[in-house]
C-alpha positions in Angstrom: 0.5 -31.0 5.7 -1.1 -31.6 9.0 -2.3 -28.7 10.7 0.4 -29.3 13.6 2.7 -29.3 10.5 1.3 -25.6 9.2 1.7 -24.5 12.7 5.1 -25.2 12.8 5.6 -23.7 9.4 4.0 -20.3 10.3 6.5 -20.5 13.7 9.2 -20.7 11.4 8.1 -18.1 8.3 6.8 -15.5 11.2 10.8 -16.2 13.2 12.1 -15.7 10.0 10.4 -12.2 9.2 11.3 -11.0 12.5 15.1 -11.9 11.9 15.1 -10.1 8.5 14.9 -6.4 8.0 12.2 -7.2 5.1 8.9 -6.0 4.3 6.8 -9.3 5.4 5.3 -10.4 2.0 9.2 -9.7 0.3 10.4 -12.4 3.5 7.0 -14.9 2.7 7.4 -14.8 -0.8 11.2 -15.8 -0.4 10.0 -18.3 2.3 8.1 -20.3 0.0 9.7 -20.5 -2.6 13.1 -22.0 -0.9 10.4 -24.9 -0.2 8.6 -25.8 -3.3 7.7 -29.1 -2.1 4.6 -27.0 0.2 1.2 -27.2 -1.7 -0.7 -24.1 -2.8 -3.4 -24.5 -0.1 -0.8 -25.2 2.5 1.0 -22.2 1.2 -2.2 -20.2 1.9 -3.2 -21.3 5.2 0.4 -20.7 6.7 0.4 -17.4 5.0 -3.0 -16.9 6.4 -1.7 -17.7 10.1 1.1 -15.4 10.0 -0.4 -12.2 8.6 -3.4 -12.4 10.8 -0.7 -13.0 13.7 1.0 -9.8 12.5 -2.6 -7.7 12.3 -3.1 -8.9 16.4 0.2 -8.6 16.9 -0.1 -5.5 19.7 -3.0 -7.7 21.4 -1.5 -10.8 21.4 1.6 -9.1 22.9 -0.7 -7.3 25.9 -2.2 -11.0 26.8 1.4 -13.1 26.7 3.2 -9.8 28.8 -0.1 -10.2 31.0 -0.1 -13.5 31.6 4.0 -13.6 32.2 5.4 -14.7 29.2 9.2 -13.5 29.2 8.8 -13.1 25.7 6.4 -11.7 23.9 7.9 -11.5 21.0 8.7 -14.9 20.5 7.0 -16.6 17.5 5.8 -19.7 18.9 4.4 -18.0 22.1 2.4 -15.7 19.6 1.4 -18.7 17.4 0.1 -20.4 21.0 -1.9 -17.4 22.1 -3.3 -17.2 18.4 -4.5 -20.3 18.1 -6.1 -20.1 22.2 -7.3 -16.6 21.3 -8.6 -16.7 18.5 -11.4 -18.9 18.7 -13.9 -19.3 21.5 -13.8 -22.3 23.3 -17.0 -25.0 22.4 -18.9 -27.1 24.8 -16.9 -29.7 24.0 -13.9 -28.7 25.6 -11.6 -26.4 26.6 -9.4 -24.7 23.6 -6.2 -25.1 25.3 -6.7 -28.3 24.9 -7.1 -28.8 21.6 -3.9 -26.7 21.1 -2.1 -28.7 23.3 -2.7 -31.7 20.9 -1.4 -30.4 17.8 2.2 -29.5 19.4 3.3 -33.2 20.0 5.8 -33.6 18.2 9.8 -33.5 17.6 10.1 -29.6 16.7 11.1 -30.2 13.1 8.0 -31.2 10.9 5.6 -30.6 14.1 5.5 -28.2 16.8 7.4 -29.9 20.2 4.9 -30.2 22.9 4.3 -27.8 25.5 7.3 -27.0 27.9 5.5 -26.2 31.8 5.6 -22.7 31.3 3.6 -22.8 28.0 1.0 -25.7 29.5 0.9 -22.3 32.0 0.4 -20.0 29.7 -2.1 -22.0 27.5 -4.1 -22.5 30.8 -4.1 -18.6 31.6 -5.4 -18.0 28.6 -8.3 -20.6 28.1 -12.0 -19.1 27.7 -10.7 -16.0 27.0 -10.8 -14.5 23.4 -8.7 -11.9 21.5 -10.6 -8.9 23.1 -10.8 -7.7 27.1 -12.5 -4.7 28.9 -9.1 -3.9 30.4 -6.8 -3.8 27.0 -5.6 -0.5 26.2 -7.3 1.6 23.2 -4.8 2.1 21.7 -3.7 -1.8 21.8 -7.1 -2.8 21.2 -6.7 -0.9 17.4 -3.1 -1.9 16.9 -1.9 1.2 17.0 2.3 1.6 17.5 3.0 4.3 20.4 4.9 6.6 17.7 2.0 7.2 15.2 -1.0 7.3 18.5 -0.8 11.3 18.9 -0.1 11.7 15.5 -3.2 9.7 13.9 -5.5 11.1 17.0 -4.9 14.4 15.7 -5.5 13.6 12.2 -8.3 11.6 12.9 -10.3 13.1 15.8 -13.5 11.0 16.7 -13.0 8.8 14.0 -9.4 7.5 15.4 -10.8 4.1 16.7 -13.1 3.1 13.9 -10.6 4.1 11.5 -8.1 2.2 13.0 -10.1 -1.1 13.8 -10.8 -0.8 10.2 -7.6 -1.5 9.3 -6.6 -4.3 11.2 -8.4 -6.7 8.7 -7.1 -8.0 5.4 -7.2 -5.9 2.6 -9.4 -6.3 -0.4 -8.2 -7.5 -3.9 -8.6 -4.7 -6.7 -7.8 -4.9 -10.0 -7.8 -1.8 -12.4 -9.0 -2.8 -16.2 -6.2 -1.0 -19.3 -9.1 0.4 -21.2 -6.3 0.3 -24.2 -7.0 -3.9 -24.0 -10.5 -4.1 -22.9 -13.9 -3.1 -21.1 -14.8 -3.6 -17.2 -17.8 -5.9 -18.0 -15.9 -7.8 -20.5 -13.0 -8.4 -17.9 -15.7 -9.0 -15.6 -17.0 -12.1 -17.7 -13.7 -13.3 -18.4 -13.0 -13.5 -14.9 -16.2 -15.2 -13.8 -15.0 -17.8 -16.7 -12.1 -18.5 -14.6 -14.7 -19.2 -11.7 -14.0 -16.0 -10.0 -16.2 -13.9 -8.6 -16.0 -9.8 -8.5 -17.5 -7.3 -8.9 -17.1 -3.1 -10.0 -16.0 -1.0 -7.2 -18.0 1.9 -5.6 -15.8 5.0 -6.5 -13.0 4.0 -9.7 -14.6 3.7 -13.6 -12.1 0.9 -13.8 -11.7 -1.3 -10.9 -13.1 -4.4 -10.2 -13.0 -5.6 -6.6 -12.5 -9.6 -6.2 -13.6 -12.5 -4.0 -10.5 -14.5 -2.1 -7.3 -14.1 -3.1 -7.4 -15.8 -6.8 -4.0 -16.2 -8.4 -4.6 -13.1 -10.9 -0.9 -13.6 -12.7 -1.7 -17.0 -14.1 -4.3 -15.4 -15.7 -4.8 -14.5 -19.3 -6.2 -11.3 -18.7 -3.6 -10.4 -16.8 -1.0 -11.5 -19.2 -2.5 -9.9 -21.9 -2.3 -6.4 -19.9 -6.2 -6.0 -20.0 -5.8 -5.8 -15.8 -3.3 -5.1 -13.0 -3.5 -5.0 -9.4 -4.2 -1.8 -7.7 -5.9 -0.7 -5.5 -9.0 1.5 -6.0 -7.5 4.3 -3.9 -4.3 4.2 -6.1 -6.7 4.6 -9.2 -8.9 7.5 -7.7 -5.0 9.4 -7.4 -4.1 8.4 -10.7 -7.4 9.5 -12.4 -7.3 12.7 -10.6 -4.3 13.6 -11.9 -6.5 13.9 -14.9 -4.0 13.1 -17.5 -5.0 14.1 -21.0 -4.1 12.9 -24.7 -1.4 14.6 -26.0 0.0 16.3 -22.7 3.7 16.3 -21.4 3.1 14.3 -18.0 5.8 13.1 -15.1 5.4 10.9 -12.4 8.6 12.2 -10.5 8.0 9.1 -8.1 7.1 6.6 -10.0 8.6 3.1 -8.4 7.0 0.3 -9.7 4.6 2.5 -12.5 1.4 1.3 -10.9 0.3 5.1 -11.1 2.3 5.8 -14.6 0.5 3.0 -16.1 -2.8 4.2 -15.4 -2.3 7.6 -16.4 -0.4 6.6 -19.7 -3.8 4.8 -20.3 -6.1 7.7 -19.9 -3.8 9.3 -22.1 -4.7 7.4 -24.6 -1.2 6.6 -25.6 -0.9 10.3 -27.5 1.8 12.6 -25.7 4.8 12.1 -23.3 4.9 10.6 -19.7 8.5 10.3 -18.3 8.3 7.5 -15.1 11.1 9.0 -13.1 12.3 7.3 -9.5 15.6 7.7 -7.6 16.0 3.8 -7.8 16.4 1.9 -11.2 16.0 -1.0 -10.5 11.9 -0.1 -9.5 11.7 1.7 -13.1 13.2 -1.5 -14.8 11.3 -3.6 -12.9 7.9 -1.5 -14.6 9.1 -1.5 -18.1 7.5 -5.5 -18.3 4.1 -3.9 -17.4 4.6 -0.8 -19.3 5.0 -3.4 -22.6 2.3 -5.5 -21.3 -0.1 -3.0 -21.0 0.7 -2.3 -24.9 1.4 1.6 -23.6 4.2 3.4 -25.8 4.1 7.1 -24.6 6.1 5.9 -21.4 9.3 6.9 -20.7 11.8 6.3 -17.6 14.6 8.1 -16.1 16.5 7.5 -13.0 17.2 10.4 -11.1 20.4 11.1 -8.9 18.7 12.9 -6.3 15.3 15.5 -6.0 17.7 18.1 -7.2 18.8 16.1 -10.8 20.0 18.7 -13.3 17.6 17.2 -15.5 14.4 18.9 -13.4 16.6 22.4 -14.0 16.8 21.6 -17.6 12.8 20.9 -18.4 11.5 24.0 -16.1 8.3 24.8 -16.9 7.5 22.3 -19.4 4.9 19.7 -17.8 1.3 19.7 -18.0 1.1 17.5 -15.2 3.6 16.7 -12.3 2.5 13.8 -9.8 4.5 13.6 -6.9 3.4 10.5 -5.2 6.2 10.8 -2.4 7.5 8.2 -0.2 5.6 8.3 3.4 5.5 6.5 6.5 2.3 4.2 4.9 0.0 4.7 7.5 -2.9 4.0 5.1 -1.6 0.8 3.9 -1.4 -1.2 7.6 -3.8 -3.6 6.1 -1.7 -4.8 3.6 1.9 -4.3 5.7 1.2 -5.7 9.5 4.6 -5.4 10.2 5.3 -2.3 9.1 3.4 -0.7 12.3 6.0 -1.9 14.4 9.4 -2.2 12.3 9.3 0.2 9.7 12.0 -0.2 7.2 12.5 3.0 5.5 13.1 6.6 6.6 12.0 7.3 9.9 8.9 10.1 9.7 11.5 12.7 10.5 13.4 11.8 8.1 10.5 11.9 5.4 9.0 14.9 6.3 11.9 17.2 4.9 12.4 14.4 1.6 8.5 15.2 0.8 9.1 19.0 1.4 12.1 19.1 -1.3 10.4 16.6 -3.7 7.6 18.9 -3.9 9.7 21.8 -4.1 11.9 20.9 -6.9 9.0 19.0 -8.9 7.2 22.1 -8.8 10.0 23.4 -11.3 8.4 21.0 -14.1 5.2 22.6 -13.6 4.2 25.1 -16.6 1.9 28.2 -16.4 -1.6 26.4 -15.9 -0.5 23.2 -15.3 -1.0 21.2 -12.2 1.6 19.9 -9.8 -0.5 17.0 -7.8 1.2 15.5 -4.5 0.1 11.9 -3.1 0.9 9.8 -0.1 -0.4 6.5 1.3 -0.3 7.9 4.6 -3.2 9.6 7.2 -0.8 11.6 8.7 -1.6 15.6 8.8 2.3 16.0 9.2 2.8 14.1 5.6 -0.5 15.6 4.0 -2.2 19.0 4.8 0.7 20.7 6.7 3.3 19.6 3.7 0.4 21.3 1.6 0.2 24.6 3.4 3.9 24.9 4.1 4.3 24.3 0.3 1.7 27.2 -0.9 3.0 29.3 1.7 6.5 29.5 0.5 5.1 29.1 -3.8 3.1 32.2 -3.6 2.4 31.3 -8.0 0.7 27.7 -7.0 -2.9 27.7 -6.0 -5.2 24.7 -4.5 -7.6 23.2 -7.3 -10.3 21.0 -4.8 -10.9 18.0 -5.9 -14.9 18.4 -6.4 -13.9 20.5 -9.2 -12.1 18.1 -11.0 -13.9 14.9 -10.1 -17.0 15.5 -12.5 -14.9 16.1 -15.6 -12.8 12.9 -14.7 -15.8 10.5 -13.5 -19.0 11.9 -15.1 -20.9 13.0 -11.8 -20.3 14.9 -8.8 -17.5 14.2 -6.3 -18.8 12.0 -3.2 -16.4 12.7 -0.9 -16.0 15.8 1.2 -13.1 18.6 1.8 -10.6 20.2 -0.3 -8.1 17.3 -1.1 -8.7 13.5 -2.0 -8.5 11.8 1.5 -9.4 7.9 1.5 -9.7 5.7 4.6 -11.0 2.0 5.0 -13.6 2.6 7.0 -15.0 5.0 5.3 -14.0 4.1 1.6 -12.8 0.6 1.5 -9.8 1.5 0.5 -6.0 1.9 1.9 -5.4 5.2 3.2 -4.6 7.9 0.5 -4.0 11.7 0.0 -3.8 13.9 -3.0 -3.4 18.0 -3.4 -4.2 19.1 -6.8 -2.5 22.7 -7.2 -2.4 24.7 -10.0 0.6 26.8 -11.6 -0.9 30.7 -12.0 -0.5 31.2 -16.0 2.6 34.1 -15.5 5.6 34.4 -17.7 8.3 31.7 -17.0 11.9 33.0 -17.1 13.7 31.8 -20.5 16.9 30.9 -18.4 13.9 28.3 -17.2 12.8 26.7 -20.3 16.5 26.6 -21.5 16.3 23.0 -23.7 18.2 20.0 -22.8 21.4 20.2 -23.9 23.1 17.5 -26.7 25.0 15.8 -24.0 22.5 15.2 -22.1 21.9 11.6 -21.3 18.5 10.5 -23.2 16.0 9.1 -21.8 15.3 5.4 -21.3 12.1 3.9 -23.6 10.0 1.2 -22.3 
């Protein structure tokens, strides 16, 4: 493709996203492959355009509404100011103009050429780059007016670095299945395969890599010896501090990213039951629950936080990991888009949802075992107030701080500070995440609560 041609590509993918209530990457992925006749690299540079468009999408909207676009929103208006924007103008000329000469063509295979009021807007913005003095803060960081209050509070004097932090790309992690292999063996396979990596700062088992490789046409991955996570993902599965021969649940498990790293460190001995509200995410992990060679995994789809099956396993859990749907705050460098057009449950929507999974999780919990709540997100409302509004009304649950558990888990004392697990980009180089490890008071458990499942209760599902 020419580069006109990849312009006009990303116009079209980044229209397309905006027409389809989609997370991004779900909308590229379907993209691409309706055209399979578009090369890999050409693949990755449109790709490329249109999620760094969506991470500047607040400050490419100040400079078009400042410059009198009447629609800021419009993709190829956005794709225009990118491409001015974006790169300092050389002695050699003026950006604009260089631009200009890659939208002449018919529309279809190449962007049309500049109508007047985009030869206007092209010129209002020449010499100028992404950043100016008079831009908002909160613009300047990409922040969406309904989260600024929220994540100030949250984040106090760290709110702009934190943020600015997370309007680049997101770094490639994979976690090694010690069940198939070792982090320096991985680490030689994949410099076989030419790529480059190497072992990240805070997880035993991740591996942090160069680019963006194509990691499922690899062997190791096929084999189950890695997976993609990130290392913040693996720091709240390994604090959950799963053990061989325990009874474990991951009462929102999706995809299993989580389940199949604790079914690892237990060793494949004991019980984990994946459980999610959707089954079409559970049946979706049962292919890397087999390729992971785990067979202590089980899955169950739930009719609601209230299933009679939590009633009928009362206090019979070792471990309960509630990794609870959230507003994703902490994961803006991997999901632009969702900043501005989130797709879900609004936050006050979520907030009671978290409230009652915790609350009916907690059920599963047995006398010194530990119920352990997680959330991609940075926000206090969704993290520490959920946590004290929990303990205050489960007087038998008390907080376990995470520098107690981390040197069992990792070997030497925990580096991070406070109470819970909280991760940030810019301080951790990792997506936002939060976990509360709270421990079950050993007290007698009502035998109405330990009642066993009955015979016509459905079974559960094996991976």
């Amino acid at each position: 493709m020419t580069p006109g041609a990849r312009l006009q590509t990303a116009i079209d993918l980044l229209a397309e996203i905006a027409a389809t209530p989609r997370p991004a990457d779900a909308v590229a992925s379907a993209f691409f492959r309706a055209r399979r006749f578009i090369g890999s690299k050409d693949r990755s540079a449109v790709a490329e355009t249109v999620f760094t468009v969506l991470r500047c999408d607040a400050r490419l909207r100040w400079w078009l509404t400042r410059t009198g676009c009447p629609d800021p929103t419009d993709a190829r208006a956005r794709v225009i100011a990118h491409a001015i924007l974006g790169e300092r103008a050389t002695e050699s000329g003026r950006r604009s103009a260089s631009v200009a000469r890659l939208f002449d063509g018919d529309g279809r295979f190449t962007p049309a050429s500049f109508n007047p009021a985009e030869a206007r807007l092209a010129e209002a913005l020449d010499q100028h780059t992404l950043e100016h003095p008079g831009m908002p803060e909160a613009v300047r960081v990409e922040c969406p007016e309904w989260a600024e209050s929220r994540l100030r509070r949250a984040l106090g004097g760290r709110f702009v670095p934190e943020l600015e932090a997370m309007t680049g790309p997101a770094p490639l992690d994979l976690r090694v299945n010690p069940l198939r292999a070792g982090r320096e063996s991985v680490l030689a396979g994949l410099a076989a395969a030419g790529i480059s990596g190497h072992a990240c700062r805070l997880s035993p088992f991740g591996i942090r890599v160069d680019g963006r490789p194509a990691i499922a046409a690899l062997q190791l991955f096929q084999s189950g010896a890695i997976e993609i996570q990130d290392e913040g993902s693996q720091l709240v599965a390994l604090l959950a501090d799963a053990r061989p021969g325990q009874q474990v649940v991951d009462f929102c498990a999706g995809a299993g990213g989580k389940a199949l790293a604790m079914a690892a460190a237990m060793n494949n001995r004991g019980r984990l039951i994946a459980c999610d509200v959707l089954g079409n995410r559970l049946k979706r992990a049962a292919e890397r629950i087999r390729r992971a060679g785990l067979h202590n995994i089980e899955t169950r789809t739930l009719s609601s936080a209230r299933d009679p099956w939590v009633k009928r396993h009362k206090g019979s859990f070792d471990r309960v990991l509630v990794d609870a749907p959230c507003s994703g705050t902490g994961t803006w460098r991997r999901n632009p888009d969702s900043r501005w057009r989130p797709l879900g449950p609004g936050l006050d929507q979520l907030l009671p949802l978290q409230a009652e999974l915790l609350d009916s999780a907690a059920r599963l919990v047995k006398p010194g075992g530990r119920l352990i709540y997680a959330t991609c997100s940075l926000l206090l409302e969704e993290n520490e107030d959920q946590i004290d509004a929990f303990l205050a009304g489960h007087p038998d649950f008390a907080p376990l701080p995470q520098a107690e558990v981390w040197p069992a888990i990792m070997g030497s004392p925990s580096p991070l500070e406070g109470r819970w697990l909280r991760l940030s980009p810019a301080r951790h180089e990792t997506d936002g995440f939060f976990a509360a490890i709270l421990v079950r008071q050993s007290q007698a458990v009502p035998a109405s609560d330990l009642t066993a499942a009955t015979d016509d209760e459905p079974q559960e599902d094996h991976a």
